[in-house]
N, C-alpha and C positions, 0 to 999 in steps of 0.2 A: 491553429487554423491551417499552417500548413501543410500537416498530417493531414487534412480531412482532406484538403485539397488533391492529395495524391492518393487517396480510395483506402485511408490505415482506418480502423477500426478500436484499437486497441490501443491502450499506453501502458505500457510496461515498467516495474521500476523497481530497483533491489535497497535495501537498508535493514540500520538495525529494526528490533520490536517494535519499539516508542518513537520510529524515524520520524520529525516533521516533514521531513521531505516528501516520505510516501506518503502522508498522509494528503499535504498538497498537492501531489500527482493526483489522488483519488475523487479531491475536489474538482481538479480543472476538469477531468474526463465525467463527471456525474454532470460537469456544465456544460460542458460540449456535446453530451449526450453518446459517450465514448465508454466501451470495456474498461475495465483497468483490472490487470495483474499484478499482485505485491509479491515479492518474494520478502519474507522479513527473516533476520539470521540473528542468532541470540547472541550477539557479539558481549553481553555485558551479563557478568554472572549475579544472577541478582535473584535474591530466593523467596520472594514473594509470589503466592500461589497463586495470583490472580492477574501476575504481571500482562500474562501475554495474553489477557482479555480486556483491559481497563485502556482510559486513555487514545493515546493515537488509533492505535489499532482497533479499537474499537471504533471511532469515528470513521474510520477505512472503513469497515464493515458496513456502515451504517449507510457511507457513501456510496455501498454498491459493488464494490471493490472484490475481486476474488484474492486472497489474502490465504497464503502457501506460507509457513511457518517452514523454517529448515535450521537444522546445526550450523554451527559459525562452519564459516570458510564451504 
């Protein structure tokens, strides 16, 4: 609320793929009726081909979220 109160728009938030973190930025900003930016970083080598669609990230997506996949680091 304090964000809103100061005219922000947007919450922005970086983690790994499966972050819960981003994924509960992605909630608080779909309830506040706010953008939200992920940046998500494949920090964890993990060779399932469907990782970086299932799960968190996917609920980020579902949440509204624009969801930027990047290399670690």
């Amino acid at each position: 609320p304090g964000a809103l109160a100061q005219g922000c728009d947007t919450l922005v938030s970086i983690g790994g793929i499966q972050s819960n973190q981003t994924r509960q930025v992605a909630a608080v900003a779909a309830h506040l009726g706010m953008k939200c930016v992920l940046v998500q970083e494949n920090w964890v080598n993990y060779s399932d081909a469907v990782y970086d669609r299932v799960g968190n990230i996917q609920m980020s997506r579902i949440l509204g979220a624009d969801v930027r996949l990047v290399a670690d680091g």
